[in-house]
C-alpha positions as CSV (number, residue, x, y, z in Angstrom):
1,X,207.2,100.5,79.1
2,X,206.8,103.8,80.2
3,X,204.5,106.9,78.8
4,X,203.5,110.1,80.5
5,X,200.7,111.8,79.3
6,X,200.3,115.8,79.4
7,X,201.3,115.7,82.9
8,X,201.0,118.5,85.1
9,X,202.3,118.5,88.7
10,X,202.6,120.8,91.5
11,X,204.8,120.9,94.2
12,X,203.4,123.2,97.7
13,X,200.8,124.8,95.3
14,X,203.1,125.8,93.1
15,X,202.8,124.0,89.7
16,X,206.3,123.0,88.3
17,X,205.7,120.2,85.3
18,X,203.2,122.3,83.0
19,X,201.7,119.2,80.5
20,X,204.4,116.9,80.0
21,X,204.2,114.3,77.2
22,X,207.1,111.6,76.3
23,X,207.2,107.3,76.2
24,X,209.9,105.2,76.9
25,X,209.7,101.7,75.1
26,X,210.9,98.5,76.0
27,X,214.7,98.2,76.2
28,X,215.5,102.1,75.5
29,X,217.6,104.7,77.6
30,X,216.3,108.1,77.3
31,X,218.0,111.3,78.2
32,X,216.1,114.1,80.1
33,X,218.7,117.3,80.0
34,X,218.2,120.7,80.9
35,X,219.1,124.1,83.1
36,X,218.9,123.4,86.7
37,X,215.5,124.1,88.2
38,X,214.0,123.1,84.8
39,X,211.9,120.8,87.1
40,X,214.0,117.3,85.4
41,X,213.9,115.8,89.1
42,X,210.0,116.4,89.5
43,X,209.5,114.6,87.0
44,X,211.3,111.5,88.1
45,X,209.7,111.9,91.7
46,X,206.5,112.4,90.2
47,X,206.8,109.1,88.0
48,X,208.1,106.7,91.4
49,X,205.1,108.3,93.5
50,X,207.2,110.0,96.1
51,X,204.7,112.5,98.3
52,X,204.7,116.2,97.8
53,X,204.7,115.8,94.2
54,X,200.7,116.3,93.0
55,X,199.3,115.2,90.0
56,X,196.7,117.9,88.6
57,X,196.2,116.8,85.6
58,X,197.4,113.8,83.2
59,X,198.9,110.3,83.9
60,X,201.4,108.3,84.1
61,X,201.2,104.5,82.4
62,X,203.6,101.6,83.6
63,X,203.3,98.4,81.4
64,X,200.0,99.5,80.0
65,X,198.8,100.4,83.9
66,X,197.6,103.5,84.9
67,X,199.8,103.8,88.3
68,X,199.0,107.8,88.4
69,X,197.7,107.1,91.8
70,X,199.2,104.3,93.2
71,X,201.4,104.6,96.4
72,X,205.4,104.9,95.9
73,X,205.8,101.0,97.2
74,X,203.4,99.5,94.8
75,X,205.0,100.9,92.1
76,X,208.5,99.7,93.0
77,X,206.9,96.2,93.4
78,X,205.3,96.8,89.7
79,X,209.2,96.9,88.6
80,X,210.0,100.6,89.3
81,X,213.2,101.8,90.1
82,X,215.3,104.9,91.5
83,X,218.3,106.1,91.7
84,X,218.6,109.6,94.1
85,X,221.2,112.2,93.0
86,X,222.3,112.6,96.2
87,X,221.4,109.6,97.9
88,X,221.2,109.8,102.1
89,X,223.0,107.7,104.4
90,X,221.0,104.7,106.3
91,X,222.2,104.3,109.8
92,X,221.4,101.1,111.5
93,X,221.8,98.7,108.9
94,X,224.4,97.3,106.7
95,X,224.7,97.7,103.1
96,X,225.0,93.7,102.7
97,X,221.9,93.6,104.9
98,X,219.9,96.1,102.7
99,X,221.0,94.2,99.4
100,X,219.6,91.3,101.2
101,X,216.3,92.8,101.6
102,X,215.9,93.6,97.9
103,X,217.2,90.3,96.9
104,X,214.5,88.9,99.0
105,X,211.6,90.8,97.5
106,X,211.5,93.5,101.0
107,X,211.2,90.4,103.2
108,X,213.4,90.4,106.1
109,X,214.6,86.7,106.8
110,X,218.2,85.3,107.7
111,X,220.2,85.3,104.3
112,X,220.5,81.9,102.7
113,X,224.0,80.5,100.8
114,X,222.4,81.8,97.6
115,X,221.6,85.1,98.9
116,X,224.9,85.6,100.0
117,X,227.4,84.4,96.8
118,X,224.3,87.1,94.8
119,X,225.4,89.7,97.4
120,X,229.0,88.7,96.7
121,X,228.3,88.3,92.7
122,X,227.0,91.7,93.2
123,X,229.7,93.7,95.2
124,X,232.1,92.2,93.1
125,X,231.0,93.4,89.5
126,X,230.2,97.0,91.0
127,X,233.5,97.6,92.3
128,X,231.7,97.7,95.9
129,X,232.9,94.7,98.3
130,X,235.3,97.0,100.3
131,X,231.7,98.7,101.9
132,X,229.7,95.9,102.2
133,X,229.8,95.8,105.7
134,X,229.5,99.7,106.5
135,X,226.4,101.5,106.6
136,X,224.2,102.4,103.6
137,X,226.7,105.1,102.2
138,X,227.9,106.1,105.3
139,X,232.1,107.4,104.7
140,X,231.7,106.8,101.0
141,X,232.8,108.8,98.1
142,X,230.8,110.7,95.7
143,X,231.4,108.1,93.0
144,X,231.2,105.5,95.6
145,X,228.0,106.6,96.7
146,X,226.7,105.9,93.1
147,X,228.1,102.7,92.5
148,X,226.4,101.2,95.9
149,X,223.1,103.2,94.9
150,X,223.1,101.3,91.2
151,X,223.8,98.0,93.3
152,X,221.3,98.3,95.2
153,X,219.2,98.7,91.9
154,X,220.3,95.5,90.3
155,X,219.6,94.1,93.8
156,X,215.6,95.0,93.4
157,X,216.0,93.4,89.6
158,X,213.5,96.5,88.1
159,X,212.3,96.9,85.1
160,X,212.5,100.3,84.5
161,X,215.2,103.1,86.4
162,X,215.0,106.4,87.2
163,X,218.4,107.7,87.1
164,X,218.7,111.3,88.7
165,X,222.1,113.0,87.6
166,X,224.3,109.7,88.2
167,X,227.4,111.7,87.3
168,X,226.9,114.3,89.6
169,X,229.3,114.7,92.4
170,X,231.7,112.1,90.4
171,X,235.1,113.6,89.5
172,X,236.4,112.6,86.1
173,X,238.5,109.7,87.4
174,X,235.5,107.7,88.3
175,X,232.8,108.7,86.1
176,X,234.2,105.9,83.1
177,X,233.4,103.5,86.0
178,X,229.9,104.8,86.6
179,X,229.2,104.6,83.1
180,X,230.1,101.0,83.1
181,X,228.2,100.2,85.8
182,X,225.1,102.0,84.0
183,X,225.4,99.8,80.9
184,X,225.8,97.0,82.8
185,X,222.3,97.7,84.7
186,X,220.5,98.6,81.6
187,X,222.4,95.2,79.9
188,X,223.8,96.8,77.5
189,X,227.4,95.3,76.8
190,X,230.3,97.9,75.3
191,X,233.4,97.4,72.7
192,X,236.8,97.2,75.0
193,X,237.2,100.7,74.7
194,X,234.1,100.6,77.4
195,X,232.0,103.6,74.5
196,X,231.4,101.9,71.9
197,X,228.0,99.7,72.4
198,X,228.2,96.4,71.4
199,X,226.3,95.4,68.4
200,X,223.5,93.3,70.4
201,X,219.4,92.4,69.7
202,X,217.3,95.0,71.6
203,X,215.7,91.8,73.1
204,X,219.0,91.3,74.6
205,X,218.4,94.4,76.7
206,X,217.4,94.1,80.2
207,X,215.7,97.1,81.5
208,X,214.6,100.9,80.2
209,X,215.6,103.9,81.6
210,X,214.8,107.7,82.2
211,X,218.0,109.5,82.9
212,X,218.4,112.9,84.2
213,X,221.6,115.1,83.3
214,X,222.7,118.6,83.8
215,X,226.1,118.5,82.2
216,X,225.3,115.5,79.8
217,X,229.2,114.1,80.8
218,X,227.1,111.1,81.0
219,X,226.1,110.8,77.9
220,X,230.1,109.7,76.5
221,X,229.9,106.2,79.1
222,X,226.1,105.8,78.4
223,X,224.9,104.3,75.4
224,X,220.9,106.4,74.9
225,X,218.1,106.1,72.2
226,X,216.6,109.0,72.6
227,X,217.1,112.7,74.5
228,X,215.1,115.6,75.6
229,X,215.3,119.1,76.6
230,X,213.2,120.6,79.5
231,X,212.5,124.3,79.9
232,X,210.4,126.1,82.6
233,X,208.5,122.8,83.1
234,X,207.9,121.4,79.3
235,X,209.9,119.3,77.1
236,X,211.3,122.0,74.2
237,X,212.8,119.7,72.1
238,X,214.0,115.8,71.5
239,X,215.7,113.7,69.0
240,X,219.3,112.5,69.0
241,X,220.7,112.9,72.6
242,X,224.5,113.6,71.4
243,X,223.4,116.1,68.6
244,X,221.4,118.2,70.9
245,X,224.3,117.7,73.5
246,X,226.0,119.3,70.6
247,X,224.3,122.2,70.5
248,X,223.6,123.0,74.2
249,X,227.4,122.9,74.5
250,X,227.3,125.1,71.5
251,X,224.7,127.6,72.5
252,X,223.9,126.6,75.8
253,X,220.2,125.6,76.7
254,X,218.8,128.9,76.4
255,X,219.0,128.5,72.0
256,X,217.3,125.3,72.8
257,X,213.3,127.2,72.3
258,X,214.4,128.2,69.2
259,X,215.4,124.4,68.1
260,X,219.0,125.4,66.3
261,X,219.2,122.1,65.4
């Protein structure tokens, strides 16, 4: 679905993403991880087309396209989808007004019986009906914040999500919850014990995903294919996302050039 090719990127003249190479099939959940200033989120803006981010060299394909160039809004309407690690607040309009929006493909029209029991449907399974009527984000918690970011994902129905550091900002309490939400954007059911992934068809899946993580806490709610490990701009190793989550927590990311695995 997705696959960068040697890309390099700069952000005000400096470059920061120095040939990065990786694909994302259909149906898979991959883990980006790695220090802080690694350059993890220029990637993700890079890939969703947000300004600022250059393209010097390489591409990026979407569904066989080459969207390297296309604006931010046409690749969202190809099936591309972000989440922000810290997403801002939206004054002026309601978050049942904004779900309303993506529901109706950007068009803003009066909402329709359907539109509303969706927006219901919606608030309901992410835990998020008590906000509906506030302003994007506005008074929320961290984990809140996240929960009404991934509903307004599922709202836009993408095939592919970006998410940046979902657990960031989440305390402990709340992150189980985020997790669930997560699986339950990507389709991916889980075991009661809300861990263990169900055992369900790949063509059961719904959607890909690229997720970012500093800590990898994620990585014990979210059921991944596939991890990587970016250094100083370039992907130093992938494989098995818990085993090298292993042995970052082991050795920290530093050991990670020397691939102790």
């Amino acid at each position: 679905m997705l696959k960068v090719e040697n890309l390099k990127v700069e952000v005000e003249g400096k470059e920061i993403l120095h040939g990065v190479s990786l694909e994302v099939p259909d149906g898979e959940v991959h883990v980006l991880m790695g220090p802080n200033g690694s350059g993890k989120s220029t990637l993700l803006m890079a890939i969703m087309g947000f300004s600022g981010y250059r393209v010097t060299e390489g591409r990026i394909l979407f569904n066989g396209e080459d969207i390297t160039d296309l604006p931010l809004h046409e690749r969202a309407r190809r099936g591309l989808g972000i989440a922000f690690q810290r997403p801002p607040v939206v004054k002026g309009i309601k978050t049942r007004h904004l779900l309303g929006i993506c529901l109706n493909k950007g068009e803003i029209k009066p909402l329709t019986k359907d539109t509303k029991e969706k927006i219901e449907a919606l608030a309901e399974e992410m835990n998020c009906k008590p906000f509906l009527d506030r302003e994007v984000n506005a008074g929320l918690s961290g984990g809140e914040v996240k929960r009404s970011e991934l509903m307004q994902l599922l709202a836009q129905d993408p095939k592919m999500v970006l998410l940046d550091e979902p657990e960031s900002g989440v305390d402990l309490e709340n992150i189980a919850l985020l997790g669930k939400a997560i699986n339950s954007l990507l389709g991916r059911g889980l075991e009661p014990n809300g861990i263990t992934p169900l055992k369900e068809k790949k063509e059961r899946r719904k959607r890909s995903a690229l997720v970012i993580t500093h800590t990898g806490h994620i990585l014990n709610y979210l059921f991944s294919d596939r991890g990587y490990v970016m250094m100083k701009g370039r992907i130093v190793c992938q494989g098995n996302p818990r085993e090298i989550l292993r042995t970052v927590e082991k050795y920290g990311y530093q050991e990670c050039v020397k691939c102790l695995r």
